[in-house]
N, C-alpha and C positions, 0 to 999 in steps of 0.2 A: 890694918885695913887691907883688903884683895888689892892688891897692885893694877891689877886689871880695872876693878872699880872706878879708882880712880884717875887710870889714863883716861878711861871713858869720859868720866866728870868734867875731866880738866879741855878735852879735847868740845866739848860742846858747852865751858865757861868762857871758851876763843871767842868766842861769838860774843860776851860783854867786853873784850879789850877791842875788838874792832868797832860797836858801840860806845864805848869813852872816846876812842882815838877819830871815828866819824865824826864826832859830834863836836868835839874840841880842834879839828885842822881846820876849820874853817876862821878861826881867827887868825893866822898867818896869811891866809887872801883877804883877806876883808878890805884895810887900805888899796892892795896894790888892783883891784876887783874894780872899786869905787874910779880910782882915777883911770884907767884902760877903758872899759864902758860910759864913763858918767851919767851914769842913772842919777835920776832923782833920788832924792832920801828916803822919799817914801816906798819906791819901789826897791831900792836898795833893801830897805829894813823887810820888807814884806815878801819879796820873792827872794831875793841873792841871800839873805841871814837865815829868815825863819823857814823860808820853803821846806828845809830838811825838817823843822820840827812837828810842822802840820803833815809830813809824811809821817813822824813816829805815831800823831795820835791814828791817825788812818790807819796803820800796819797795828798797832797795840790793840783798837777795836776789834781788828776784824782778823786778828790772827788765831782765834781760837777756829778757826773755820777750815785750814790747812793743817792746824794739827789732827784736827781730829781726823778729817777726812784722806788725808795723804798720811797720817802719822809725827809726831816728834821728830823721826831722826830724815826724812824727806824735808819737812819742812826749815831744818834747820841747814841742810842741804840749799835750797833755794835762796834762802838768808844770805848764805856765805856769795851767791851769783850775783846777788843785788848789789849786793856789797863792792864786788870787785867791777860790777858795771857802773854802779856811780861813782868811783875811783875812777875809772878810768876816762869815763862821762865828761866827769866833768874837767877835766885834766885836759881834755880835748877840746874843750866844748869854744865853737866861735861867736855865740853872741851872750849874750844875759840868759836868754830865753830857754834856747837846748842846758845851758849852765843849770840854772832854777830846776830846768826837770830831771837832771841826773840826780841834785841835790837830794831833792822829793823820792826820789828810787832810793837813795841811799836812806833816806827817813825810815819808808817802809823797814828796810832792813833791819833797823835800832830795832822801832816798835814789836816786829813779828819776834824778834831774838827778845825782848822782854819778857814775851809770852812763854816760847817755845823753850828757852832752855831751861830756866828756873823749874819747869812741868815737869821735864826729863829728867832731867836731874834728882828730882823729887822722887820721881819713881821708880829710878833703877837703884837707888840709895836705902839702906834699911835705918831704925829710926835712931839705930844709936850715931851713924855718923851723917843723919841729913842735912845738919845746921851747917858743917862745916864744908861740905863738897855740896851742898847747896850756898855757900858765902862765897866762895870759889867766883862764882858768877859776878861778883860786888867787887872782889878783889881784882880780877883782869879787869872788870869794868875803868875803874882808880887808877889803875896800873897804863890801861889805853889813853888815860887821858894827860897823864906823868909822860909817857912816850909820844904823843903828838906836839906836846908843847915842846920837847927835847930836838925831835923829827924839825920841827919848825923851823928852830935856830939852828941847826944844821944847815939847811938848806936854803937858808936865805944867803941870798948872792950866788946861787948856786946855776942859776939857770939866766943872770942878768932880770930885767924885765918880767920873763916868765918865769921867776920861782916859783912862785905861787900855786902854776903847774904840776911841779915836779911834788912839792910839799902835797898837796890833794892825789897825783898819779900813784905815789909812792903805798898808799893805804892797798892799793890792789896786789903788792907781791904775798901779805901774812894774811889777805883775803882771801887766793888762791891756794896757800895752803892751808888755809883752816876747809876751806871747801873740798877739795882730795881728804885731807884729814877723816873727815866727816863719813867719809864713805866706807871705811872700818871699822864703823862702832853699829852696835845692834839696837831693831826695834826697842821700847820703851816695853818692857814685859806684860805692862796693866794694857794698855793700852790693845796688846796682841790680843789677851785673853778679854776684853772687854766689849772692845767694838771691834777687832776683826774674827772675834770667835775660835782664835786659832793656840789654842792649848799645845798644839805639840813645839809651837816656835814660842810662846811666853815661857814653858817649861826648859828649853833649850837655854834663854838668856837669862835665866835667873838659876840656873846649874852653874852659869859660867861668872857668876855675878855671887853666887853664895857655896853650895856645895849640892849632889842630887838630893839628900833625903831634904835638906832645908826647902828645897826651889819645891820639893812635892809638897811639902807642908803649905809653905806663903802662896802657892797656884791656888790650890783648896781653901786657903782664907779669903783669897782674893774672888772666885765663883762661888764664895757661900753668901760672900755680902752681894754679890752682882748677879743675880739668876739674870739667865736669859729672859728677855722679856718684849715682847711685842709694841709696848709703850715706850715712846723716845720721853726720856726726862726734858722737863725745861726749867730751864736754869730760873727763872723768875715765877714760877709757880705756887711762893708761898712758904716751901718745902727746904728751903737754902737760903730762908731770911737770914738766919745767922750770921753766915760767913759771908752772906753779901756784905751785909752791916758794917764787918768786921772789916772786909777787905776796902771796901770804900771810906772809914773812917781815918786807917793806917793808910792810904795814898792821901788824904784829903792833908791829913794832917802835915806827911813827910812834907810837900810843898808847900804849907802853910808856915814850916819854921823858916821858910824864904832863904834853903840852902840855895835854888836855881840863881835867886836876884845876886848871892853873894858871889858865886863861881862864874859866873857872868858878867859880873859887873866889878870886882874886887877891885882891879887897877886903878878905875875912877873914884871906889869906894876909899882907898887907899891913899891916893892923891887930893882927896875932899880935907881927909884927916891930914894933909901937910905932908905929904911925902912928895919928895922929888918924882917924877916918871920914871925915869929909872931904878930909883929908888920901890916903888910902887910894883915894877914888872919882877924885880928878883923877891919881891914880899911874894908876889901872886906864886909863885914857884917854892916858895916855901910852904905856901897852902896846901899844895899837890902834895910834897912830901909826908905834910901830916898827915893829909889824908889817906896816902896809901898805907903809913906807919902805923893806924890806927884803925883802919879797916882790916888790915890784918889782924891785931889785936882783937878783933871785934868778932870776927872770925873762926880765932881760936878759943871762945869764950863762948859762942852760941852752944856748944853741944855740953856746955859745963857748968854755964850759969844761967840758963836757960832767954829764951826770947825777950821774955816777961823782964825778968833783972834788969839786963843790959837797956832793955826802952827805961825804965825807972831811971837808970843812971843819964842815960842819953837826956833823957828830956829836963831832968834836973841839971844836968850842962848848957842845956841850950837859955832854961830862966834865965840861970847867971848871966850868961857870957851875952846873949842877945840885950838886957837890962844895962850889961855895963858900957857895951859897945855905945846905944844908945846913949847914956849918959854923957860917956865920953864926947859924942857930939853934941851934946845940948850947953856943955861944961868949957869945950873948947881942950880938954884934958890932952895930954901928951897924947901924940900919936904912936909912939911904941908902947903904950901902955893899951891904946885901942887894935894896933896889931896883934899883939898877948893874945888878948879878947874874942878877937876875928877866930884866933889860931884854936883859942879853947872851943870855939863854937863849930870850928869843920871837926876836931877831935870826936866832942860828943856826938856828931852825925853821922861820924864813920862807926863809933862803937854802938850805938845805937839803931837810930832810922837805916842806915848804911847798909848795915851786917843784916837788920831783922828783915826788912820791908821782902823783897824778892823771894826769901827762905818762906815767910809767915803766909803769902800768900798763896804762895805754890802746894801750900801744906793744907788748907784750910776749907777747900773744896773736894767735894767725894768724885771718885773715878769718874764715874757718869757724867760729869760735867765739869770735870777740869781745867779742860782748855779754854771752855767760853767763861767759867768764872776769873781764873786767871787774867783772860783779855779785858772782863771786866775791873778788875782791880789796878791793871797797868795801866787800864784808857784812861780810870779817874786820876789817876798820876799824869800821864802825858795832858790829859785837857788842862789841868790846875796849871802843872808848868807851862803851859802855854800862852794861859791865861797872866798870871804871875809875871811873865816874863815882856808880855804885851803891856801891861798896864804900868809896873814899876818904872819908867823909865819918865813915866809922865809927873808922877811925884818927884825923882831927881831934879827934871829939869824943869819945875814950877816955879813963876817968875812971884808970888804973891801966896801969902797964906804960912800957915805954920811949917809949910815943908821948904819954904824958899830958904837956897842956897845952904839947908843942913835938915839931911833925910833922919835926923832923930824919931821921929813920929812912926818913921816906918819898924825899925828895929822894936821900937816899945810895944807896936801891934802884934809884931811875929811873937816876943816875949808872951803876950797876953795868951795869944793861940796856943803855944807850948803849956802854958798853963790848962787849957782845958784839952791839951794833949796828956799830959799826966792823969788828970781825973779818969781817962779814957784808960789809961793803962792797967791805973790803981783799982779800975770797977767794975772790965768790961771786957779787959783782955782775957784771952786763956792763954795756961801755956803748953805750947805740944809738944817741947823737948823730951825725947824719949815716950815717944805716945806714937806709934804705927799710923798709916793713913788710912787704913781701916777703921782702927778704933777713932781717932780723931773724924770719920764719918759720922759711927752711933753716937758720938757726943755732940757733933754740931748741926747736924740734917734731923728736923723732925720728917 
């Protein structure tokens, strides 16, 4: 693989390890947040936790709007500012209130980085190594959130009182460098020659990106499919049913196997099943490991056993392990057997949902409209998890009815979903391993 390639990859994948690692520091303030302010619960739950999440759907929606218009490699620029301003934000912040709205600026950041990198990525990548420096993005994602939970317990007692500070301040030094970073990597080539019109700079980064006679060939595949054209595409015109379909089925689903509720909530999930709390917190850390250990794997599988296999395998992981989990609580079964269980279910999510979702989507929309299918695909992810994540807490803590005091009913539902997540796979999917974003255009855009 061009060496340069993938410094370029890797250097705009920064952007999912500061997305895990945003998303997951906010559990090391959570207590010491709640007692310094004393907020209500409810506004605790609604501004101080989720603020940053209702920022991802807002940045995920409306991020195809600065790609296109400013470009891929600007807007992933700006990402990296957001990033190290609600770092810093909120590391500073004196009440709840300015806290909540750095929070919210860092959300944006996640969201727009769902969009933007997976796009780029896509596009400067050719199709035999897309899966894998397009997983790249999955992989630091797993990786930022292994390092925030690390970061965490470091730095507690670190600052007295205000750890919690330093734990949140601390994200803004690898946000500053991916931000500099950022500024030595070149436009997105489709994008040059698409909507800025400017052939001699998409010719220039895909010379440096492949070699000249190849970069004259893929310039010329790339303006034989996209004539200049006077008419602005729109993405919901009928013409992109497909990969709408397609992309909103694969988000709908990935949060319907209720990874959010378990990485979220494992601790309590964990100590339901009879674990000690401390017992409970070094399991949750064992979850992180598979996760990254199998996102990797998942990773290196995408460009060899194509998208298509690894969701068959994934989602046949998730029947089992979400059926048995369940069980386990309805049965009262050992808790290290329901750990097992938990473990097999983040594996198949990493080698599956994991590795494909991000790759699959970025793949599956024509140049013309990329970026806003893209945002469409990530919004329906960030809404479900939002959603998902609002709602599950209500069935844990239900005083009456089948979910009182053992959330079995929940795990059996995610199972069922996973089931018509397969049928989805086995009849509906395509696979673009080794298929050009050209060609994967004439095959999915009428």
């Amino acid at each position: 693989m061009n060496s340069k390639l993938f410094r370029i990859s890797m250097t705009a994948a920064l952007s999912g390890f500061l997305f895990g690692f945003d998303t997951v520091v906010i559990s090391g303030a959570n207590l010491p947040i709640r007692e310094l302010w004393d907020t209500s619960p409810l506004f605790h739950g609604v501004f101080i936790m989720s603020m940053a999440l209702w920022g991802t759907v807002i940045g995920s929606l409306l991020g195809g709007i600065p790609c296109d218009k400013l470009g891929r490699k600007k807007t992933l620029f700006w990402i990296g500012v957001l990033y190290a301003a609600s770092a810093l934000g909120s590391a500073l912040a004196a009440d709840p209130y300015l806290f909540s709205f750095f929070r919210f600026i860092g959300g944006l950041g996640v969201g727009a980085s769902s969009v933007a990198a997976p796009i780029y990525i896509s596009e400067i990548s050719t199709k035999e190594n897309r899966g894998k420096l397009g997983g790249l993005y999955q992989f630091m994602l797993v990786l930022g959130i292994l390092i925030a939970f690390i970061s965490n317990y470091l730095l507690q007692g670190v600052g007295g009182e205000n750890d919690w500070r330093w734990m949140l301040g601390v994200e803004a030094i690898p946000a500053i460098i991916y931000t500099l970073m950022v500024l030595s990597i070149p436009n997105s080539p489709r994008w040059l020659a698409i909507t800025k019109k400017d052939d001699a700079g998409a010719l220039k980064t895909l010379a440096m990106l492949t070699s000249p006679d190849e970069a004259k060939e893929k310039l010329q595949e790339i303006k034989n499919l996209n004539p200049v054209s006077i008419v602005k595409e729109k993405l919901f015109s009928g013409k992109y049913k497909t990969p709408l379909l397609l992309a909103f089925l694969l988000a709908f689903f990935n949060q319907l196997s209720g990874i959010n509720f378990v990485l979220y909530y494992a601790p309590e999930i964990l100590e339901r099943a009879g674990l000690a709390a401390q017992e409970s917190l070094f399991s949750s850390i064992s979850i992180g490991i598979v996760n990254l250990i199998f996102t990797f794997v998942g990773i290196r599988l995408l460009d060899k056993w194509g998208r298509k296999q690894l969701m068959k395998i994934g989602s046949l992981g998730y029947i089992i392990s979400l059926a048995t989990v369940g069980w386990c609580f309805y049965s009262g079964a050992s808790s290290m057997v329901l750990l097992t269980f938990v473990l097999v279910f983040i594996a198949s999510h990493a080698i599956g949902q994991g590795a494909v979702i991000w790759v699959f989507i970025s793949e599956i929309f024509p140049n013309k409209v990329r970026a806003y299918g893209q945002s469409w695909g990530t919004g329906t992810h960030w809404v479900f998890a939002a959603i998902i994540t609002l709602i599950t807490p209500v069935f844990l803590d239900a005083d009456e009815g089948i979910f009182k005091d053992n959330p079995w009913p929940i795990f059996i539902f995610f199972a069922g979903m996973m089931v018509l997540q397969l049928l989805f796979v086995l009849f509906m999917m395509p696979e673009t391993k080794g298929v050009s974003l050209e060609d994967l255009e004439k095959k999915l855009s009428r």
